[in-house]
C-alpha positions as CSV (number, residue, x, y, z in Angstrom):
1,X,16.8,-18.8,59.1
2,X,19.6,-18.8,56.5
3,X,18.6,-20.0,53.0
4,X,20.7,-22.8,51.1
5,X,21.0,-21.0,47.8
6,X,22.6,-17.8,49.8
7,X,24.7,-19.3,51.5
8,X,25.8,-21.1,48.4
9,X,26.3,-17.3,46.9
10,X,28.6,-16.3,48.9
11,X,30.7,-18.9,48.7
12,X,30.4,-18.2,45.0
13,X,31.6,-14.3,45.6
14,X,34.0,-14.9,48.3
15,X,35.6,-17.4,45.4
16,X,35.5,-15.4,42.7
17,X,36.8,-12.1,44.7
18,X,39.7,-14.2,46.4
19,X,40.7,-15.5,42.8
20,X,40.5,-12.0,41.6
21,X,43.0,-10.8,44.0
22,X,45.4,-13.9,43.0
23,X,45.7,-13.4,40.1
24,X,45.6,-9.5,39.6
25,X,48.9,-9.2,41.9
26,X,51.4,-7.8,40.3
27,X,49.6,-5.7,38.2
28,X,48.9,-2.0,37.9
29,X,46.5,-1.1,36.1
30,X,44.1,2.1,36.7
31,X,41.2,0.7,36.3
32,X,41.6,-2.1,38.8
33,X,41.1,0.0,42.0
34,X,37.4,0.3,40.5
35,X,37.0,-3.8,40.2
36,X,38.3,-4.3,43.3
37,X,35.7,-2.3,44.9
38,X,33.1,-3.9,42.9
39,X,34.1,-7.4,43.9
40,X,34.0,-6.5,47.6
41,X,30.4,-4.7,46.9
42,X,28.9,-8.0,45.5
43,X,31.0,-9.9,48.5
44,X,29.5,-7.4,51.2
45,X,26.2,-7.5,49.4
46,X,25.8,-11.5,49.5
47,X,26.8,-11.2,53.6
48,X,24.0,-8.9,53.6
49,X,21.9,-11.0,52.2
50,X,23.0,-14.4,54.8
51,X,22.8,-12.0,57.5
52,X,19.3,-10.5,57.1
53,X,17.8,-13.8,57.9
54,X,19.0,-14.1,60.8
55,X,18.9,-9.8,61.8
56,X,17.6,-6.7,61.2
57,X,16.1,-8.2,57.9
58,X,14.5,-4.9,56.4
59,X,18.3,-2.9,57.4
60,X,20.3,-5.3,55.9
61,X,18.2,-6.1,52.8
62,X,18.4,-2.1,52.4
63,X,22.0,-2.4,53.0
64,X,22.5,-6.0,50.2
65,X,20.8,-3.5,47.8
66,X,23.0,-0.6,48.4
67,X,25.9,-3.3,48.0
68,X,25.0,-4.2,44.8
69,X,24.0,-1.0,43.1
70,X,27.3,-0.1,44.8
71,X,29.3,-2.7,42.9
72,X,27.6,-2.1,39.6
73,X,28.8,1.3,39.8
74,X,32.2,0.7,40.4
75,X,32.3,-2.1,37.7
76,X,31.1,0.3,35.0
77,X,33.5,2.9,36.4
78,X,35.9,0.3,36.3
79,X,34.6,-0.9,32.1
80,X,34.8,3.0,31.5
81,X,38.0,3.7,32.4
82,X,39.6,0.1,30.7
83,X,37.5,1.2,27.1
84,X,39.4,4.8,27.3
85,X,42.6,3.3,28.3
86,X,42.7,1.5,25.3
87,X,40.9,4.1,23.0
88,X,44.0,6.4,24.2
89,X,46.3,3.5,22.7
90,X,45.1,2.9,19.7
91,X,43.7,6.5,18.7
């Protein structure tokens, strides 16, 4: 049985990760290989979540956890290597 409010979450991430590929496009930046992962982490991580109602609940709420420790990794990756990029400029 699928839950409103996650179902409602994913649209949310799918959103916000389709929007964040708009509009980064044409930009080269080397931190953005980082965010990019992390917004498909959070994406993968809400289908996890939709899915394990329906399957495998205790695999894929292993897997929605992985997903999102996942993404929070690459997103500080991601904060680490913007904050030294501009250190390097303006030190």
């Amino acid at each position: 049985m699928f839950q409103e409010s996650e179902v409602v979450s994913l649209f949310i991430f799918l959103a916000v990760t389709i929007l964040f590929l708009i509009f980064s496009k044409g930009y080269r930046r080397p931190f953005f290989p980082y965010l990019y992962a992390g917004f498909l982490s959070l994406l993968l991580g809400g289908i996890f979540t939709v899915v394990e109602g329906a399957l495998f609940p205790v695999f894929f709420n292993l897997a929605e956890h992985v997903s999102y420790a996942a993404g929070g990794i690459c997103f500080l990756i991601g904060c680490l290597k913007m904050a030294q990029k501009q250190e390097n400029n303006h030190g």
